[in-house]
C-alpha positions in Angstrom: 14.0 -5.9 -14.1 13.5 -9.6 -15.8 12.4 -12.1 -13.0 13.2 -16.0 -14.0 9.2 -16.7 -12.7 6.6 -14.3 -11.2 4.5 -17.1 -9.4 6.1 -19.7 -7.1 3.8 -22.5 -6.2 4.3 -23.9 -3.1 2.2 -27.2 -3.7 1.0 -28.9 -0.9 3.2 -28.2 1.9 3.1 -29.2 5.9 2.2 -27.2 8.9 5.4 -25.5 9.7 7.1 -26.5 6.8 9.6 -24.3 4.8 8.2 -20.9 4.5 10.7 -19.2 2.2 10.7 -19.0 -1.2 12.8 -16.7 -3.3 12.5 -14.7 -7.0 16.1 -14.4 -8.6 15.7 -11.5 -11.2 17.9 -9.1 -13.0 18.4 -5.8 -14.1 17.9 -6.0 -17.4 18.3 -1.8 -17.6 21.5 0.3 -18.2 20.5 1.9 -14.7 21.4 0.9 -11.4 18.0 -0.9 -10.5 16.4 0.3 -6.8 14.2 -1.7 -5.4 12.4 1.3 -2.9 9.5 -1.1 -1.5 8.3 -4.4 -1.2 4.7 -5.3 0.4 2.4 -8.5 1.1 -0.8 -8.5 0.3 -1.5 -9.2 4.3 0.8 -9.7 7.3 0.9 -13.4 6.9 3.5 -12.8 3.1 6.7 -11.2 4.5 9.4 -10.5 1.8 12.7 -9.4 2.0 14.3 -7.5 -0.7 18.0 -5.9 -1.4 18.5 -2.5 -0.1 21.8 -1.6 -2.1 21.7 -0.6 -6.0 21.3 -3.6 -8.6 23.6 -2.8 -11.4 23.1 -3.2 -14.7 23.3 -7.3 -16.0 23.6 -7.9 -12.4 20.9 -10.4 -10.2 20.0 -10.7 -7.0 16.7 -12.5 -4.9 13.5 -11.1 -3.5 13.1 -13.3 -0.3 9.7 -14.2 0.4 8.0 -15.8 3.7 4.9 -17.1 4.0 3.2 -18.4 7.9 3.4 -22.1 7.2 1.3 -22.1 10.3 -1.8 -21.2 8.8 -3.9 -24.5 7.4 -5.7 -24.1 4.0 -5.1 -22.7 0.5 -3.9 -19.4 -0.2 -2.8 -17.2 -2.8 -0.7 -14.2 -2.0 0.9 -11.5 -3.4 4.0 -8.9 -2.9 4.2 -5.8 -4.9 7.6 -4.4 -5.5 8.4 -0.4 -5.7 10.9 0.4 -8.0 12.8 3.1 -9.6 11.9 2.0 -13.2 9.6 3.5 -16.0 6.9 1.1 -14.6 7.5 1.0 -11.1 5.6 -2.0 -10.1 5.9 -5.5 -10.5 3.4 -8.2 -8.8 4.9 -11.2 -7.6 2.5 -14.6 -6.7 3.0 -17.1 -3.9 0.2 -19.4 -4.0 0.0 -23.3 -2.6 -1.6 -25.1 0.4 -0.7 -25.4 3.9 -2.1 -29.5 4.9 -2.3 -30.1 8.6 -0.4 -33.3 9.9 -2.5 -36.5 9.0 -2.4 -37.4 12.8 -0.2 -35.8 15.1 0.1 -38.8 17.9 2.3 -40.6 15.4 5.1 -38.2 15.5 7.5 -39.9 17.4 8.8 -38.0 20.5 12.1 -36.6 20.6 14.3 -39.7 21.3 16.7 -37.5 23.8 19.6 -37.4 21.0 20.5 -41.2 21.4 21.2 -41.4 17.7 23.9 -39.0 17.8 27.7 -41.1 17.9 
């Protein structure tokens, strides 16, 4: 299992902004590749992962979701299960969650009078 990058920086993103970000890897093996488990280091990283057999030279995306809610820096991590020799891999989300500069200039919804 190669991954194209193990850390995905975020950078400095809004409250609520995009949460998902996603890891394309492949099986690099000549196995099919399982991927039996993927965690978050806390309930706040929530990744996705494929449930059907990877085969060999084939790719596919781990899915991760982080609460874009939450203000402030973090660093995060998801451990993947697998059925390979080493059967871990650590993946990184890390970045910065800034709150809206002032939230009384967001204009209010203008009642879709835009749409022709």
């Amino acid at each position: 299992m190669t991954f194209d990058v193990t850390t995905i920086d975020y950078g400095n993103i809004e409250k609520g902004g995009d949460p998902i970000r996603k890891f394309k890897f492949t099986n690099t093996g000549n196995e099919p590749l399982i991927v039996k488990a993927a965690k978050g280091s806390c309930g706040c990283t929530v990744p996705t992962y494929p449930k059907e057999p990877i085969m060999p030279g084939e790719s596919n995306v781990i899915e991760v979701r982080y609460d874009t809610q939450r203000v402030g820096a973090f660093t995060k991590t998801v451990t993947l299960t697998t059925n390979e020799a080493s059967d871990t891999h650590t993946l990184t989300i890390k970045g910065e969650v800034k709150a809206p500069a002032n939230q009384e200039s967001v204009p209010a919804s203008n009642g879709g009078l835009n749409h022709n």
